[in-house]
Every structure is written in C-alpha cells, then in structure tokens.
N, C-alpha and C positions, 0 to 999 in steps of 0.2 A: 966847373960850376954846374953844367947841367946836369953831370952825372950825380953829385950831391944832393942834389934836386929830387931826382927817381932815390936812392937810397930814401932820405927823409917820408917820403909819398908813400913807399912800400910798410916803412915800421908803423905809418899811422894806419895804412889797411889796417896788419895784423893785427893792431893795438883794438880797433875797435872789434873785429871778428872774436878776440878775446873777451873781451866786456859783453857781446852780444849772448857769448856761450855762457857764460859766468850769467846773465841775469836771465838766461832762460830756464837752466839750472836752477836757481834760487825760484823761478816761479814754479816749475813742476812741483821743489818740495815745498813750496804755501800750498800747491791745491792737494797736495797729498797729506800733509798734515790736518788741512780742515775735514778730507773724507774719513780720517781715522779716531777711534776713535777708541777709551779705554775697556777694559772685560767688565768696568762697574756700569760703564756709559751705555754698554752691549746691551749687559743684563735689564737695566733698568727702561731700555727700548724697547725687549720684549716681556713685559708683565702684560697681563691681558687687562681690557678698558675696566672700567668699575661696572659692575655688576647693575645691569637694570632689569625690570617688567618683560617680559615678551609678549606680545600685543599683536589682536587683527582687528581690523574694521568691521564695525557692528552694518549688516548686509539689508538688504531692503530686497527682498522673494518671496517667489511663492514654493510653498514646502508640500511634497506630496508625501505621505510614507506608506509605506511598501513591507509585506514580509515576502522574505524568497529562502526559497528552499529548494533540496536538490530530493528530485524522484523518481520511482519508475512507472511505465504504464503498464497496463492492466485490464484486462476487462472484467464487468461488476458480476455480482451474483453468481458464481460459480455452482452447480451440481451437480453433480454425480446421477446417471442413469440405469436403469436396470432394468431386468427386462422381470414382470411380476408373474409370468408359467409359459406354460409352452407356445408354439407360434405356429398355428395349421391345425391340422387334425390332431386330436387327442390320443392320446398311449394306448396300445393296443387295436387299433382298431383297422390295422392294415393298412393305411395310407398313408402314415407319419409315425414316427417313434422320438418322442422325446430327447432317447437319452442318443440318437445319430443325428439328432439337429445341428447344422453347421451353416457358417454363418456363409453368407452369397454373394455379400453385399456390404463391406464394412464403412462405415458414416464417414462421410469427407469431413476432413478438416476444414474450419472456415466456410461453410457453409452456413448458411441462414437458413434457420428452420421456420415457416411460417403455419397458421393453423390447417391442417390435412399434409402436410408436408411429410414424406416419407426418408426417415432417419437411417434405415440400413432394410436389407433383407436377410432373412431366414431359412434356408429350405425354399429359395426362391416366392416369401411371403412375404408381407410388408410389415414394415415397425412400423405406424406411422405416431404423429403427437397432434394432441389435441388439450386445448385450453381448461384446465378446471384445479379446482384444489384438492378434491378427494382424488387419491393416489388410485391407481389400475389395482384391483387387489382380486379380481375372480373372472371367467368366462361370462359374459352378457347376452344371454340372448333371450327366447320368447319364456314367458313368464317370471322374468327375475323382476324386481323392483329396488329402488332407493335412491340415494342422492346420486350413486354413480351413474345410474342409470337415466336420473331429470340431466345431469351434468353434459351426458353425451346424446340427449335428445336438443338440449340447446347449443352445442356445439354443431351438431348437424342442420340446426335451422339455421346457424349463423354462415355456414356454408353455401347453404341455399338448397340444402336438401331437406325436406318439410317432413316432419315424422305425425303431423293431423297432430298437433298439441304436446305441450309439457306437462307429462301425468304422471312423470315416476315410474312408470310400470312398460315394461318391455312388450310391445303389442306388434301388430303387423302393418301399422304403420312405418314403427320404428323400423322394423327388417327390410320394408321396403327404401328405405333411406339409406339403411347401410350400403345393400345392394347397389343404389347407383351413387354413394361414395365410391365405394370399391373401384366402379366401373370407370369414373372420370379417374381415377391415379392410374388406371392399365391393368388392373387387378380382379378376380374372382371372388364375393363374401365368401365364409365358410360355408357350406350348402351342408347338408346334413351328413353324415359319411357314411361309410357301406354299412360298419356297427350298427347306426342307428336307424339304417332303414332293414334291417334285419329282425333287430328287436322288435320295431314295430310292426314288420311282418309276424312273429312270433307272438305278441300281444291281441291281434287283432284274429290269429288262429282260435286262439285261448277265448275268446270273445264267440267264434264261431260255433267252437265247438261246446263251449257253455249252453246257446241258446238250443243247439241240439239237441243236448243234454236232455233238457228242461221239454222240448217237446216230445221225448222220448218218456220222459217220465209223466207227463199228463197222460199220454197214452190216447187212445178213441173210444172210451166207452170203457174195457175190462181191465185193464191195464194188464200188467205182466202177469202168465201165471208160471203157480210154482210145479211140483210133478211128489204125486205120493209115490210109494213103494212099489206097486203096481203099475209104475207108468204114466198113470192116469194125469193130464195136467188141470191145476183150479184154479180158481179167482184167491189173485192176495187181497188180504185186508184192505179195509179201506185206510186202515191207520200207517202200515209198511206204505201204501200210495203217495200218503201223506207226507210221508216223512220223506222220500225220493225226492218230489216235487220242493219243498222246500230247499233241500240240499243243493237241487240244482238253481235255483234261486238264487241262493246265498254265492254259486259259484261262478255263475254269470255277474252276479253286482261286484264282485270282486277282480273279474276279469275288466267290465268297463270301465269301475275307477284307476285299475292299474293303464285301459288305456289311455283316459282322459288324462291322469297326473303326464304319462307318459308325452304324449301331443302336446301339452301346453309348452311343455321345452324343444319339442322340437319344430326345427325350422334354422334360419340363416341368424350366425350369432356372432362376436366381437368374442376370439381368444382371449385370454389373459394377458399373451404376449405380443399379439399386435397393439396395441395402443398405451400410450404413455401422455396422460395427462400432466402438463405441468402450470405453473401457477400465470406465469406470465411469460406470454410470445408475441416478437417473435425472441429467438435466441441463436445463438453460435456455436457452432461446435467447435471449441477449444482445441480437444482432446479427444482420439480414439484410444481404447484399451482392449479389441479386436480388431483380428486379420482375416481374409476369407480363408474359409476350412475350419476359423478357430469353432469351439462349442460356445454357444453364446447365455457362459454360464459369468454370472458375477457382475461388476461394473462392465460397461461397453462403453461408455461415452462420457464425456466432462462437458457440459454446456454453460456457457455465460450470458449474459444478458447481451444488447449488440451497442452499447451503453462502451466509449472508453472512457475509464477512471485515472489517475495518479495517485498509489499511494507514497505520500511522503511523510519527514519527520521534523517538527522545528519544536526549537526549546519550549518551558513555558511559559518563560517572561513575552515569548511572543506571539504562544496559543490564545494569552490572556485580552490580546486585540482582537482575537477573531471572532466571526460570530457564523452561523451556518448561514448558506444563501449568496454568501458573496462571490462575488465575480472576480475570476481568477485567469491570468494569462499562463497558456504552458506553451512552453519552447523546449523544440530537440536541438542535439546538439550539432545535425545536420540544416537548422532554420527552418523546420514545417511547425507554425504554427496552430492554434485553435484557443476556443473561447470555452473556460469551464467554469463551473460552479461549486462550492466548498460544501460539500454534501454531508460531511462527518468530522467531527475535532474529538478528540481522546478514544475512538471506535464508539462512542454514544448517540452517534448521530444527530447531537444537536449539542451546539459552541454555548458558550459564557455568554450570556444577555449582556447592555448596556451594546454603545455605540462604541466604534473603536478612535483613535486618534490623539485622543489628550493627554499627552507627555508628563510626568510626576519627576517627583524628585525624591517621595517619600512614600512607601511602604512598596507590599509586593502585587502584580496585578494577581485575580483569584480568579476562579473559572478553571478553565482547562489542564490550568498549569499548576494550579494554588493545591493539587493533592498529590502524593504517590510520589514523594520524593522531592518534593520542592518546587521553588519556582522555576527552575533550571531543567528540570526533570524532564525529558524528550517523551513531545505529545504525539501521536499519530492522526495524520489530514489525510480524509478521501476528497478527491476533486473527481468529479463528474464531467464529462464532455458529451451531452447529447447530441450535438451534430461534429462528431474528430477532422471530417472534412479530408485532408493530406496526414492524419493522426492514423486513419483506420486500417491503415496496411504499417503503420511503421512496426506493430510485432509487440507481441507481450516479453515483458523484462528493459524493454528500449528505456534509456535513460534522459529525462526529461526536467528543464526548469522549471518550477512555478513560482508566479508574481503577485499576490496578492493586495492590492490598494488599500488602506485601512482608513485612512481620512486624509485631507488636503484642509490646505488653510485658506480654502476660500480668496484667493486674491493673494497681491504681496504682502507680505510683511516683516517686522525686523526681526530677523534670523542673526544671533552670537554660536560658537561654537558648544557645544556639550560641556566640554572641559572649563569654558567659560561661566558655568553657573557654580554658586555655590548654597547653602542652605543652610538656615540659621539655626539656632538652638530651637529656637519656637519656631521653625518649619516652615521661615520666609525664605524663599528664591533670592537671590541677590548676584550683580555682574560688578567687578570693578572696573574703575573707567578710568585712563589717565589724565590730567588735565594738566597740559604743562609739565612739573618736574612732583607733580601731587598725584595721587590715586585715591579715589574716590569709591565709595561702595553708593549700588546704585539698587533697590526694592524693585523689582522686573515679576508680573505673572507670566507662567509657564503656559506656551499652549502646545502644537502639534511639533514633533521631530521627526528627521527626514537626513537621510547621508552626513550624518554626523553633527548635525544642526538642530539646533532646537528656537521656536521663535518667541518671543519677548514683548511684554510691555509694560512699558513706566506710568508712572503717574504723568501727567502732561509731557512736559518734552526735557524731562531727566536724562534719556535715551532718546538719541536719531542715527541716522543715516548716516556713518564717516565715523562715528566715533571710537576711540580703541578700546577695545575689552583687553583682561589682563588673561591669557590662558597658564602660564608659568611665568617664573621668577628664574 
C-alpha cells in the first residue's frame, strides 16, 4: 500500500517537471518571435525620419569684427649709404691716398645712430651722420656756401656747437664749430695738410717777390742804366721805366689775388666722406656691406628707421573695411605682444574713406580692394609699431599676427548665423524662422558681422531672443 503510494507521488513529480519545461519552452519562443522580425519589417525600421529645416537660435551679443592676417616684421624706411669722396686728407698730398683707404671700423649692426653719431671709420677717420635733406655731395670748408652748408651750420647749433649764425657761407665760426665737434667724438678736424701749407708757402713767396720786383723797378731816382758800345752806362727812358713798373704791378696784384682766392679755402674743412646727412634720425643699422681692410668703395651700410613695422596681406573684400590710423594688435608666435597702427593699405599710404563695420549683402566693398584684379585681389598693409617694447629684438623676417578691430555693435544685439540671411530680388535681407510645423520669412536689417555672425533687426518684435532661424534644409 505504501509503496504504491511513493510510485503514484514520483510520476506526478515527473509529470509536472514535464509541463514546467514544455511551458518554459513555449515562453522563450513567444519572446523570441515578438523580437523578430521580417527583412520588410528590417527595412522599413531603417528609412531615415522625414526630412525637416535645420535651425539655430537667433543669439542676443555683442559682435566685435576683426580682420587678421598673417605677417612678418620689419623695420620702416630702409636706405642704402655711401660714402659721397674720400675720408681725411685729399689725393696726393702725402698724408692720405684715396685709392689705400681702407675701412677701420666697419658699422655695427643694430646699432642706433643718433645726430653726430659715428657710423664706421676710415683710415682711422670718422663717418659720422647728421640731420638734413641735401645729400653730402663735395668737401666743405672755409669759403664754400649754400644749403649744404646753412644745413650743417644748423645741425651744429642743434648739437650745441654755435657757428655765430646761420648764413650759408662757411666762415670761421663755422670751422670753429667743427673743430670742437670733432673734439667731443675723440677725433681731429681736417687741419689743412702739408699740400696746402706748402702752396701757400709758395703763393705768399710769389707775393714777396712781386713787391720786390716792383721796388726794383721804381728804382731811387735813375733807374736802371743801359751800357753803349763803349762801355759807358745811361739813363733808360723814362718810357722802358714805365713800362717795368707797371709790369711789376700787374704781377704783384696777381700774386695777391691768387693769395687771397687761395686763403679763403684754407683752414679746417668737413671731407666729402666724413659726413652723411640723412633725412631723418635717429636710425638703425640694418645692414653692413663692409669689413675692416674692405676699400670703402660703394654701398657700406643699409639703415632703417628704429620704427618696427609688419608688412602683411589680406584679401580685398577685407582691405575694403580698413581705413589708415587704425589700431592694430600684433602677436608673435612666441606671445610678445605690441600695440601698432595701420600706416599703409594697397602701398598708397592711405586706406578707402568711410567707417568700417557695416555688414552688406549686396555689391562689392571699393577702396583698396575694388581695383587690380577684384575684390578678392591681395592688398598689402603696413602696420607701424612706435614703441615694439619686447617686438624690438624679435629680428627682421620673425613672423607675426595681426588683429585689426573694424567696428563693434555697441552693446548686445540679435546675432543669426551668415548662412542664415537670405536676400531678395529687390535687395531685402530676410531670415526664416520656424514657428511650429510652419516657416515663416521674416524682413531683418543687416548691421555689423563678427566670427561668422551677423546681427539683425525686425520691425518690432518679428525677431527675438530664442527663436529658430532656418540655416539648411
């Protein structure tokens, strides 16, 4: 009985452990039949959504715009130096020879020349430079005149060396001026050389012996006689007397004016090739183009203003913002900045009038850019840096940004993206705006643009703050 019992008990386990697998079975393949699913049921899951607007939020800023461009530095005014004749004594005359001048002294680089400043030596003489616009073109000393000469009399009064007036004419004030120039650089004026005190030993004989001459031929009463055949000497004519005494007359006033022409040029004089007027200093020396030994024949030197510049290039749709005068940020690419000023647009030295900043949408801007190949046409900008600061040693060639401000929008205002304006037939501005499952075109003026932005305004409150502009479809 009771083992009937255990049989009956065991077949109903197994019976239910059966049913158990049997309906977990049937639920795996419900949940597996509902994840599957047909290739049409696939396909039709992956078609992409229905096609709408692509939209940003119309912004509420303030818009600065900028042009920038990439450039190098530079320093301004560049010229070339020469030397305009020899330097010391003159050819020939046993102290100096022209053609064994060799240079003693050749001009640092990166130096600062100011006015009396000495640029190289010579035959152990000085170059030095001084202020004026008339170029060095001849030896200056006592009796020369003209502008080069008022030029270097006011150059020596600005030094502090007084030449008793600006007269044009090379007097012995002047000489006296040079003289203690020469002396405060460490240096000797030319003094007159052995030639010249020679000749005028030579002139002043000729003078001596003239007046000799002449009292020789007045004579004391009988004057010269002559001697007949016999020996005998007599009295010459009074007319042969005559004629003596004139002669020697005429060869004395000849002898004086040859000495007086002679005197008035001698004295202490300014060579040819000590001094090199330039127009404006101070200045830099760039460039040498001698070495000591060299002959200091030809260019010697490259000088710049002490002025750093950046010349750079920007298109002309963006020449056409700029105007000269503006205030321009340069950056190296090591972060030494300085504050410059847009000195030149197209090399004319002076930008397209009007103010810059006012964003269009219709024609091309004119100015800088509006010639010589289009609007697109690459302008060339000088920027000016009068005080470079951490600029002044970075080197000519170094490569440098510039940022140029063109106008701001005064305050916030609502800014849509560029891509978001459109323009009508009749040359209205227009944004579209979605409203709901609608899109709407909305009449916007155009004012300043800025990193891609341009800003906007509606008739009253058409346009605000949040709303979607359409930029693509």
């Amino acid at each position: 009985m009771k083992r009937d019992k255990k049989r009956q008990s065991s077949r109903t386990t197994r019976l239910g452990v059966i049913v158990g697998v049997v309906a977990l079975v049937g639920a795996g393949g419900w949940v597996a039949g509902t994840r599957m699913e047909s290739p049409a049921d696939a396909a039709a899951a992956h078609q992409p959504p229905e096609a709408g607007p692509v939209t940003v939020p119309v912004e509420q800023r303030a818009l600065t715009a900028t042009v920038v461009a990439q450039g190098s530095l530079e320093y301004g005014s560049p010229r070339s130096l020469t030397l305009a004749g020899t330097v010391g004594a003159s050819e020939g005359d046993g102290e100096g020879d022209a053609a064994v001048q060799r240079v003693t002294k050749a001009p640092t680089r990166g130096s600062v020349l100011k006015e009396g400043s000495v640029l190289m030596q010579v035959s152990g003489r000085p170059v030095m430079v001084l202020r004026g616009s008339v170029p060095m073109y001849r030896t200056i000393g006592p009796g020369t005149s003209g502008d080069d000469v008022r030029q270097l009399q006011n150059a020596l009064n600005r030094l502090g060396f007084t030449t008793g007036g600006v007269t044009g004419t090379y007097g012995q004030g002047t000489a006296s001026a040079v003289s203690r120039w020469y002396r405060s650089r460490g240096y000797t004026a030319q003094e007159p050389s052995t030639a010249d005190r020679q000749e005028l030993g030579q002139l002043e004989s000729a003078v001596s012996d003239a007046q000799l001459a002449l009292l020789t031929a007045q004579g004391s009463g009988e004057g010269t006689r002559g001697e007949q055949g016999d020996g005998e000497s007599v009295p010459e004519s009074d007319e042969a007397r005559a004629l003596q005494i004139k002669s020697a007359k005429k060869q004395l006033e000849l002898a004086n004016s040859a000495l007086s022409a002679f005197k008035s040029g001698y004295g202490t004089k300014v060579p040819a090739g000590e001094v090199i007027f330039l127009p404006e200093l101070p200045v830099r020396v760039d460039k040498t183009k001698v070495r000591a030994g060299d002959a200091p024949d030809g260019e010697v030197a490259t000088v710049t203003s002490s002025d750093v510049v950046v010349e750079a290039v920007v298109p002309g749709t963006d020449a056409g913002s700029l105007r000269k005068g503006m205030a321009v940020q340069v950056t190296t690419p090591d972060g030494r900045e300085a504050k410059g000023v847009l000195s030149e647009i197209g090399g004319s030295g002076a930008g397209p009038e009007g103010s810059a900043g006012n964003a269009g949408t219709g024609g091309e801007a004119e100015g800088a850019g509006g010639s010589g190949g289009g609007a697109s046409a690459p302008v060339p900008l000088r920027i000016t840096i009068p005080k470079p600061g951490p600029l002044a040693d970075a080197g000519a060639g170094g490569a440098a940004t510039v940022t140029i401000k063109v106008g701001d929008s005064d305050g916030k205002v609502l800014a849509v993206p560029v891509a978001a304006v459109q323009t009508s037939v009749g040359g209205q501005a227009r944004v579209r705006v979605q409203r709901g499952k609608q899109v709407v075109r909305v009449e916007v003026d155009l004012g300043i643009s800025a990193d891609g932005l341009v800003a906007v305004k509606s008739e009253g409150s058409a346009l605000k703050e949040g709303d979607l502009v359409v930029v693509g479809l």
